[in-house]
C-alpha positions as CSV (number, residue, x, y, z in Angstrom):
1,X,-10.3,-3.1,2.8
2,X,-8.8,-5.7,1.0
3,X,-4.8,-4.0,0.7
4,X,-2.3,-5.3,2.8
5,X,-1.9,-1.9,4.7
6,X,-5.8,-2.6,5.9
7,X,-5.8,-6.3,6.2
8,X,-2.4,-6.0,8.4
9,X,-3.7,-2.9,10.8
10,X,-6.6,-4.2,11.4
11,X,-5.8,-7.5,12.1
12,X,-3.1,-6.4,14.1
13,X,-4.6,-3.7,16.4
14,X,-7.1,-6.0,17.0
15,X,-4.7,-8.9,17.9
16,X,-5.4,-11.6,15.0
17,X,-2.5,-13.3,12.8
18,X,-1.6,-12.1,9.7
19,X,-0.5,-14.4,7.1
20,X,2.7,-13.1,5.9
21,X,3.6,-14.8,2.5
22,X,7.1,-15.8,1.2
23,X,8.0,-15.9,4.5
24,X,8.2,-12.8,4.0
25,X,10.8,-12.3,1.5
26,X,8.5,-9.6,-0.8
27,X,8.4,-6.5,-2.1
28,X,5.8,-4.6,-3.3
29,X,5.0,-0.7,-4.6
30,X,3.0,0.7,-1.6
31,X,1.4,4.0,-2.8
32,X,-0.4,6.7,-0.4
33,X,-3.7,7.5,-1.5
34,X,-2.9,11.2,-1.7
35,X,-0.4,10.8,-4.3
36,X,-3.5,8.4,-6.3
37,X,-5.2,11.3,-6.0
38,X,-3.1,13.8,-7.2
39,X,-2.6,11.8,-10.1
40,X,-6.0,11.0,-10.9
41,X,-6.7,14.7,-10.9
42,X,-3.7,15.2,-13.3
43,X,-5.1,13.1,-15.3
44,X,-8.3,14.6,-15.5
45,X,-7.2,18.3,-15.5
46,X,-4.1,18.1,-17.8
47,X,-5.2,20.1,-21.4
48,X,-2.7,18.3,-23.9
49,X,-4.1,15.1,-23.2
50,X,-5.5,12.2,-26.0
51,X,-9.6,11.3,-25.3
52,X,-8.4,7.8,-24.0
53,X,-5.2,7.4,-22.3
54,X,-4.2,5.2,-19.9
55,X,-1.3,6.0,-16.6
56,X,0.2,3.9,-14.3
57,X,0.2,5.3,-11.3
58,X,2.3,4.6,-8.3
59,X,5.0,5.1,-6.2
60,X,7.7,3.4,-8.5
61,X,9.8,1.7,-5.9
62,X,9.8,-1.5,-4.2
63,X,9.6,-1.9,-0.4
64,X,9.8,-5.0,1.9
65,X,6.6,-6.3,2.8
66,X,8.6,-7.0,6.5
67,X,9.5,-3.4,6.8
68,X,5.1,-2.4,6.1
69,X,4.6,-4.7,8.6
70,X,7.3,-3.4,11.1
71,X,6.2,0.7,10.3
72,X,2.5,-1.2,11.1
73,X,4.0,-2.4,14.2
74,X,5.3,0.4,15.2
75,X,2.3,2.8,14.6
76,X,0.0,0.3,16.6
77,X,2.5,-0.6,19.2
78,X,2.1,-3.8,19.1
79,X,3.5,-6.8,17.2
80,X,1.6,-8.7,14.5
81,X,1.6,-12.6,15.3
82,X,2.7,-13.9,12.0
83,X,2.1,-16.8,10.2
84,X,4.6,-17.7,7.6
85,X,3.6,-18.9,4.5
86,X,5.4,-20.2,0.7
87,X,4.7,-18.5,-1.9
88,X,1.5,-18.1,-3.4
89,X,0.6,-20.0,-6.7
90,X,0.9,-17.0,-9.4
91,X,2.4,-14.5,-7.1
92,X,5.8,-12.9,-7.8
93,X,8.1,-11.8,-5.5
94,X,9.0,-8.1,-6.1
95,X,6.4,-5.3,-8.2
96,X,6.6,-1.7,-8.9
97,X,4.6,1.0,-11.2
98,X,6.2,1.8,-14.2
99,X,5.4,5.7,-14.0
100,X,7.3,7.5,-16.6
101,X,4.4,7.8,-19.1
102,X,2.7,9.9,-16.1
103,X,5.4,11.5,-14.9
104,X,6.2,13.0,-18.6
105,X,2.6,13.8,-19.4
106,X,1.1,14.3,-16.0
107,X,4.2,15.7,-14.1
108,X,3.2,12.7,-11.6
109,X,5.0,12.6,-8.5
110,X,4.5,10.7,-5.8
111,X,5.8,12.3,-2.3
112,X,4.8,10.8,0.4
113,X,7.2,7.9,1.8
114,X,6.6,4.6,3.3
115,X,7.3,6.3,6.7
116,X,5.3,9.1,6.2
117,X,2.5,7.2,4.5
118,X,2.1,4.3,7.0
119,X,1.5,6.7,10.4
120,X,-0.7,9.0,8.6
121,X,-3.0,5.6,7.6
122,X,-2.8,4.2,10.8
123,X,-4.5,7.7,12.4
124,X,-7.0,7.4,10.4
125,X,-7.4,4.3,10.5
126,X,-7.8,4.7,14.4
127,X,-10.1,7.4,14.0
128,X,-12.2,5.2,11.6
129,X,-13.4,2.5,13.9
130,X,-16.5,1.8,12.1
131,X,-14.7,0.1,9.3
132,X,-13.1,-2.3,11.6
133,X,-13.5,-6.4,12.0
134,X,-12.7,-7.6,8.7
135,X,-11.2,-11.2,8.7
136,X,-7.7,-11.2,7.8
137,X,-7.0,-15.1,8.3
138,X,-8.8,-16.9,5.4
């Protein structure tokens, strides 16, 4: 409940602000939980594998927060009333997983696109109403 796909859905289908940092001008890995999973399990499952090793998993690109927020939009049909913020102390402007160590070991492969990823959520998410209501304005 804390991810920007959660924070922005729910604020927006419920018609609260998001605050949209940067002014926007960020990028960040978004990863589908299935793909999580099916790495997680790799990890657990795969034979040739040390006692201890550690995988970063995700989707190993970098998308626009503004187009999340615009498949978000889309999805919910509606648009999110944004509130434009700097940067945040600490923050960096672009991030992505490094997955080659899982992708050689684990023959991780994330499939699902930001596209593909962001209606599936938003279903449901819809379906889900029980875990709306969090505050997304702090």
């Amino acid at each position: 409940p804390d991810m920007a796909m959660w924070l922005f859905t729910d604020a927006i289908q419920h018609g609260r602000p998001i605050k949209v940092f940067n002014n926007g001008d960020m990028q960040r890995d978004f990863t589908y939980v299935d793909d999580i999973v099916a790495g997680v399990v790799a990890s657990l499952t795969k034979d040739s594998l040390d006692d201890y090793e550690v995988f970063n998993l995700g989707n190993h690109r970098s998308e626009p927060l503004m187009r999340l927020i615009s498949l978000i939009e889309q999805g919910l049909g509606r648009e999110a009333e944004k509130i434009m913020m700097p940067m945040q102390d600490g923050d960096v402007q672009a991030t992505y997983a490094d997955i080659s160590r899982a992708r050689a070991k684990l023959g991780f492969a994330p499939a699902t696109a930001l596209e593909d990823g962001v209606p599936r959520f938003i279903e449901w998410f819809s379906a889900h109403p029980e875990f709306h209501g969090t505050d997304t304005v702090k």
